[in-house]
N, C-alpha and C positions, 0 to 999 in steps of 0.2 A: 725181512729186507724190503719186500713190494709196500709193506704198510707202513716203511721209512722212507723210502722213496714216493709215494702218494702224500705222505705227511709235508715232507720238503717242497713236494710242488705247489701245494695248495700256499702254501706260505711264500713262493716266489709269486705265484699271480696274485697274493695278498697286496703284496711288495709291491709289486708293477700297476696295481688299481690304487694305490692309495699315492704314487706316486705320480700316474694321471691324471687321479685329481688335483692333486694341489698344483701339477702344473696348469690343468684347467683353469682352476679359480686366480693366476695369474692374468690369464687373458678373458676373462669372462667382462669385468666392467668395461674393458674396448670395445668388446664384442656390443656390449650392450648401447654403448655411446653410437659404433657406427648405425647399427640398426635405428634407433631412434633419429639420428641424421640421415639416412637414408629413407624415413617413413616405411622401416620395417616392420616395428614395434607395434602391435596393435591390444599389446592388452596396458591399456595406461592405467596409476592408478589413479582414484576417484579421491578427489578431493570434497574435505569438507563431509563427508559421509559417516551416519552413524558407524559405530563399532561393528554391531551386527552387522551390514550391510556391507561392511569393510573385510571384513572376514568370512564371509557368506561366497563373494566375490574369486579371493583370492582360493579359497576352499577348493569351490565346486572349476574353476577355469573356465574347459570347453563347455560348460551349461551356462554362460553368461545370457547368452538368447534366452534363457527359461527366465533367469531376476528379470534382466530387461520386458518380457512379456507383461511379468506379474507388475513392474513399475508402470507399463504403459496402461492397466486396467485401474492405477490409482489413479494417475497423473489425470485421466479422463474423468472419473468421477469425481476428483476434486476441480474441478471445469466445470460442471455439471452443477457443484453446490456453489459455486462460486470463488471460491478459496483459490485464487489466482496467484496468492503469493507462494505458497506453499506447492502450486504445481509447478512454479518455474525450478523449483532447486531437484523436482523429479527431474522435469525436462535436461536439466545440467547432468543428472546421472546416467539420465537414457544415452546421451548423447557421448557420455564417456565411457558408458560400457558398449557401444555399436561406433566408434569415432570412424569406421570407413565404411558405414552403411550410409549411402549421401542421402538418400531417402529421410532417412531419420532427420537428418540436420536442415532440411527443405521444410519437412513439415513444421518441425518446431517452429522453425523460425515463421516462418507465414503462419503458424498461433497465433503468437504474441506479436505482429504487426498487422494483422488483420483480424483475426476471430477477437481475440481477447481488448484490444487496444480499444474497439467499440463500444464494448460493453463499460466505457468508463464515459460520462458525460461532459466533464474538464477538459478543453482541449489540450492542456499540459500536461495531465496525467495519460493522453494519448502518447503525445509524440515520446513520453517516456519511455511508453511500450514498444512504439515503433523503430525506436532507437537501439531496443533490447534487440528486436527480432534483426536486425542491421548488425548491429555487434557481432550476433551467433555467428550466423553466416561468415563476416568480413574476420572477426578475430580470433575463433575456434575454427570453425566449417574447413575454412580454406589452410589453417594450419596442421590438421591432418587428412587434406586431401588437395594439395594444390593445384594439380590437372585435372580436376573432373571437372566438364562445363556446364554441367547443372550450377554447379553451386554458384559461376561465374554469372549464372544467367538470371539466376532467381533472384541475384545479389541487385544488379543491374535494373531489375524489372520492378524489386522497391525502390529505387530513385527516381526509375520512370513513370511507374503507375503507382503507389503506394503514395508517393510524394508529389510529382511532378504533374500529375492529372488531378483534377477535380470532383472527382465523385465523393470523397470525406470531406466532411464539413470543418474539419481541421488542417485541411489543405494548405490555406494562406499560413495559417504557425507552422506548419512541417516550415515551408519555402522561407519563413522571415528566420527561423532558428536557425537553419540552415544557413543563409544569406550574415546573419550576424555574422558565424563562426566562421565563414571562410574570409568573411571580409576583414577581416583580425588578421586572419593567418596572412592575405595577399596582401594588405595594405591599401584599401581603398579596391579590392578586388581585382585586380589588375595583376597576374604573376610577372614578376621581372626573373628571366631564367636566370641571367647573370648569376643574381643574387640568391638563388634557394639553389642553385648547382654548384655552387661555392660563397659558402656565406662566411662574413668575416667576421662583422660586431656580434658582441653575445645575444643578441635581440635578436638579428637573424638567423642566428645558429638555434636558440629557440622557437623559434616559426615552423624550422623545416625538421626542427625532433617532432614538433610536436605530429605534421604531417601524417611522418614515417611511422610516428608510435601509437598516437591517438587515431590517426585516419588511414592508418595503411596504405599509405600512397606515396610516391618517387616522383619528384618533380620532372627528373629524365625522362619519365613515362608519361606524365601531364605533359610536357615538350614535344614528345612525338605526335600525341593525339593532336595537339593544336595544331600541327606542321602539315598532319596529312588529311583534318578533319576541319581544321578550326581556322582562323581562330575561337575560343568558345567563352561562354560566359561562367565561370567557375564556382560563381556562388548561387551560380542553378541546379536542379538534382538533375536534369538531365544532361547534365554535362559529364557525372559521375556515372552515370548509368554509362555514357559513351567509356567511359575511361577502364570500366571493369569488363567491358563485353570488349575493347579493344586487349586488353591483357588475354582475358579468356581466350581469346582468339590465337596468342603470343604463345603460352604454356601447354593450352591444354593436348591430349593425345588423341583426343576421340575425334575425328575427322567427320563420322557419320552425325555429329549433334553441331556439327559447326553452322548449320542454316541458322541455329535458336540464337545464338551471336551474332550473327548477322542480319537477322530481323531486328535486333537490338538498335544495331548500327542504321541500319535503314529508318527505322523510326526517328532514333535518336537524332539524327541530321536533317528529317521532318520537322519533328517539335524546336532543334534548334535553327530552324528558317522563320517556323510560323509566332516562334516567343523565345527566343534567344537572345534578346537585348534587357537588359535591366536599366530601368530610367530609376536615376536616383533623385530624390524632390526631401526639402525639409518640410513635416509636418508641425504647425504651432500648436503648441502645451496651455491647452483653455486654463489652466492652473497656473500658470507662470508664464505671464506675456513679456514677450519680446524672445522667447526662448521656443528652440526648434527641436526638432529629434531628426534621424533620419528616417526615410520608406521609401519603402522599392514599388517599380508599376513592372511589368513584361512587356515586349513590343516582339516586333519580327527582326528577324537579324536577316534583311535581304542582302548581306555581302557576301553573305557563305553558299548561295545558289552555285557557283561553278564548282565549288569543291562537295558540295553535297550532289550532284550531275556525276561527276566525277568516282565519288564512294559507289555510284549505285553502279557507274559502266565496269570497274573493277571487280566489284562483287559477281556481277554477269559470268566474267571472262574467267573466273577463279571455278566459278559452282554452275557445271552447264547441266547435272540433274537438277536444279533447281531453278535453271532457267528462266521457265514461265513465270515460275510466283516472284522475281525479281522484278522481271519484265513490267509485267504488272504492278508493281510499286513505285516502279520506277518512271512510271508511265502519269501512274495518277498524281505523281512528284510534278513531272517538268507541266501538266497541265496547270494546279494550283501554284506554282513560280509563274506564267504565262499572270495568271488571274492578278494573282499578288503587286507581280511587279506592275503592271496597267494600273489598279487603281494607288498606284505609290506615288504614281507621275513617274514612273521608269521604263519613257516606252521605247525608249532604244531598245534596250533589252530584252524587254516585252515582246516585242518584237523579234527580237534575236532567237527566243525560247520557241516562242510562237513556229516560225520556221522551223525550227529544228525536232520540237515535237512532232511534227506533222509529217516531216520526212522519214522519221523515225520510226515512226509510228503511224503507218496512214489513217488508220480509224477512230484515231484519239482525238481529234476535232475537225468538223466538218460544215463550218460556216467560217465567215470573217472573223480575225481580232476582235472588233467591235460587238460583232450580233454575239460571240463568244463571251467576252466579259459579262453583257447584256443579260443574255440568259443565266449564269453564274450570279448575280445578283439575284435576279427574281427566284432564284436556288435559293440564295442564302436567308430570304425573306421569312422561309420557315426552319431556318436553323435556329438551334440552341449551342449551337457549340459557340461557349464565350468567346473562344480563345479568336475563331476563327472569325466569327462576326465583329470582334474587337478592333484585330489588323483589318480587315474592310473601313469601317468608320471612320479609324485614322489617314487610311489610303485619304478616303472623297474628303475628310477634314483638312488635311496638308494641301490636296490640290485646290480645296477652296479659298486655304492662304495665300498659298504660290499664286494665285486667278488675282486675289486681291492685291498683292503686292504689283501685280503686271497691266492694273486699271480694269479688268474683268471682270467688272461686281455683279453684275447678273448672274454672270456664269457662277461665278465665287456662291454667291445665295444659293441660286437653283443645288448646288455641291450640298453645300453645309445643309438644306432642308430636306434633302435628300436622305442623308445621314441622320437626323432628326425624325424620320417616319420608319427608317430601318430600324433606329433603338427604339420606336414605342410599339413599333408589329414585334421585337422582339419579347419586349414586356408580354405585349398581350398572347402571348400565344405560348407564355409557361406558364407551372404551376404559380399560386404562392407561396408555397414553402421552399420553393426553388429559387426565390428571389434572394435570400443572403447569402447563400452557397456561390451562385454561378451570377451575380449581379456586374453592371458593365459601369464606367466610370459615363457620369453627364456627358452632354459634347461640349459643355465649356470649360470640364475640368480636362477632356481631351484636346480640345483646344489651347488650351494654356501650354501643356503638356508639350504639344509641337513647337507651341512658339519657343520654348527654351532650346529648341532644336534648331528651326529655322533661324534665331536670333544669335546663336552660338558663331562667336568672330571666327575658329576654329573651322569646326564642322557642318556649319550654315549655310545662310547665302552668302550670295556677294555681298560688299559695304555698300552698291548701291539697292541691291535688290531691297536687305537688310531696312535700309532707311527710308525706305516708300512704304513696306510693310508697315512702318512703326508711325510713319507718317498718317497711309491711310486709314490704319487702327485708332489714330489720335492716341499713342502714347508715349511718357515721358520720357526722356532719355533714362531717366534712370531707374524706370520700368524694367523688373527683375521675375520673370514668370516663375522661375521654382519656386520665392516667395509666394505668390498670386496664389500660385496651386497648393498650397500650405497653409494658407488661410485660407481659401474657398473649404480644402478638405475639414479643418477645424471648425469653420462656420456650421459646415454637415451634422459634423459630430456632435455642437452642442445645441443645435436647432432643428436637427434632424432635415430628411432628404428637400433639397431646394428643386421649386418647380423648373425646369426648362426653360432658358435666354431665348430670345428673339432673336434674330439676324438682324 
């Protein structure tokens, strides 16, 4: 009787587990849908993977740290022989068997946009690389990990210094590929929110897929950046760097990493003061005359001083452990605005900074405006920083214009030959191999440069200032400087570097 009634039971919790299951495997693929929408799901499968390795995987489970180890001791070695091709499709595995180790998805990607991208001599076959290491990060990294602000920051810091700075001698292709592709996407670069926050023709309804899919970006979110930062120049990498360390800041949960974003920002609204304008100029095609291309130059974007002031007093008020190192950035900010705006000819302003730093800040300058600027010059006399000696040049270049158009030709000369000994003490005091990398445009191709500025009915001078300039320049009315500067630059090109104009 007992071993009919043990018999009966076994056969009811038979009954009850088989019945469990299958109501299980009812809700099991929900289950599986929410977790993977939630960023539960951390064992994805590996795509593209040998058989072996596919089943090796799914085998062993909790030892996926052991494959992954033994893949990172190939991936390295074949780095080592060279076989770069064959170590990306490791690096693809590593990263999908460890996809919430952020570590992992940091290094890779700074491989292949810094280690590896060098070792290729083509500047093409660079920015290929560079592009990869961009990708990782933006198009996998962040899709299974979207609040961690590493990935937000590392992402940001290749637009900023990967791209944006000049130490790769691939530098100007990162900025021109880049520059093409946005200038596509905005239409002469310029975003109309209107139209990519509600696009109607299929043309623009294709601009803003392409955005959203190709570049991961929300024009609502380019919107805001420009509102509270900008406005910015978008077919610059440093505008991208602002726009992923502004999100970073938006998603992420870690509070104690949030400085690394905001150095971002702080920078980022630095470089977009000191080279945030794009001057667009046709360059002539030595192979088919009469026929132009386009090319971009960099200038200073001096309008965005209040709102870059601005980012840094809010960042203060936000982060008072970090206080000081703010302070201090923010410091060495309003001094180089003081600098900048003086030699732009902006000395209201100049002025306005000037005070404000000072009261701000009492030991941040300690002589006049003038003896200030003064000294800041015979500073810059042994810089190398293009970027920065560039906006200098232009500054005393414009106001030698502005001098000339106001009958001040002394003064105008003494400006322009001034500017003349600054770009040849810069020559002399780099290397030569440093001269194609960090090289500065003539002063009569910066020259020219301004006058499309100054002569612009728009955004210029006045129509009489305008017509004194053109007067005492002695040129035609129908003297067109972006041409000028399009031919001067092709004359370069095909007769290589011209000596120095006279005044």
């Amino acid at each position: 009787m007992k071993f009919l009634i043990g018999r009966y039971f076994r056969y009811i919790l038979t009954f009850f587990m088989v019945v469990m299951i299958i109501c299980a495997s009812f809700v099991q693929d929900s289950m599986n849908r929410a977790r993977a929408d939630m960023g539960l799901t951390r064992l994805q499968p590996l795509e593209n993977a040998p058989p072996v390795l596919a089943f090796t995987t799914v085998a062993l489970g909790g030892f996926r740290g052991l494959i992954s180890n033994m893949l990172w001791i190939r991936a390295t070695q074949l780095q080592e022989d060279g076989k770069y091709f064959e170590m990306v499709q490791l690096a693809d595995w590593i990263t999908k068997l460890q996809p919430h180790f952020v570590t992992v998805w940091v290094h890779q990607a700074w491989n292949l946009a810094y280690n590896i991208s060098v070792k290729f001599p083509d500047h093409e076959d660079r920015w290929l690389w560079v592009q990869r290491g961009i990708e990782l990060l933006r198009d996998h990294g962040l899709k299974y990990n979207p609040q961690e602000t590493m990935i937000y920051r590392e992402l940001a810091w290749f637009f900023q210094h990967k791209m944006g700075a000049n130490l790769d001698d691939a530098n100007m292709l990162y900025k021109a590929e880049w520059a093409a592709a946005w200038d596509q996407l905005l239409m002469e670069g310029k975003p109309d929110y209107e139209v990519l926050l509600d696009p109607q023709t299929p043309e623009d309804k294709e601009r803003v897929q392409v955005m959203r899919d190709v570049y991961k970006m929300d024009p609502a979110i380019m919107q805001k950046v420009d509102e509270e930062y900008g406005p910015f120049e978008w077919r610059l990498p440093e505008s991208h760097a602002m726009y992923w360390a502004f999100l970073g800041l938006k998603v992420s949960e870690r509070e104690k990493d949030y400085i690394q974003l905001r150095r971002v920002i702080f920078q980022g609204m630095q470089m977009a003061f000191l080279r945030g304008r794009m001057i667009e100029f046709p360059v002539a095609d030595p192979s088919a005359p009469g026929e132009f291309s386009k090319a971009f130059e960099f200038g200073p974007n001096l309008d965005i001083t209040e709102k870059t002031n601005s980012a840094y007093e809010e960042m203060m008020g936000e982060d008072e452990k970090y206080l000081q190192n703010i302070g201090t950035a923010h410091k060495n900010f309003l001094r180089t605005a003081v600098y900048f705006l003086y030699t732009h000819n902006r000395m209201q302003e100049s002025e306005k900074w000037y005070d404000y730093v000072r009261e701000k800040y009492p030991d941040s300058i300690n002589s006049t405006l003038e003896e200030y600027v003064f000294a800041r010059v015979e500073e810059e006399f042994g810089s190398t920083s293009q970027d920065r000696l560039k906006g200098m040049l232009m500054g005393f270049i414009e106001r030698s214009l502005i001098d000339i158009a106001m009958g001040q030709e002394e003064k105008a000369i003494a400006g322009e030959m001034l500017a003349r000994k600054m770009r040849k003490r810069y020559y002399d005091e780099i290397n030569e191999s440093q001269v194609v990398r960090i090289k500065l445009p003539t002063v009569q191709e910066m020259k020219i440069e301004l006058l499309a500025r100054l002569l612009d009915p728009e955004e210029g001078l006045n129509q009489l200032m305008s017509n004194q300039l053109r007067t005492r320049l002695g040129l035609d009315e129908d003297y067109d400087p972006k041409k000028a500067l399009g031919e001067l630059r092709a004359t370069a090109q095909v007769e290589g570097p011209q000596p120095e104009l006279q005044p």
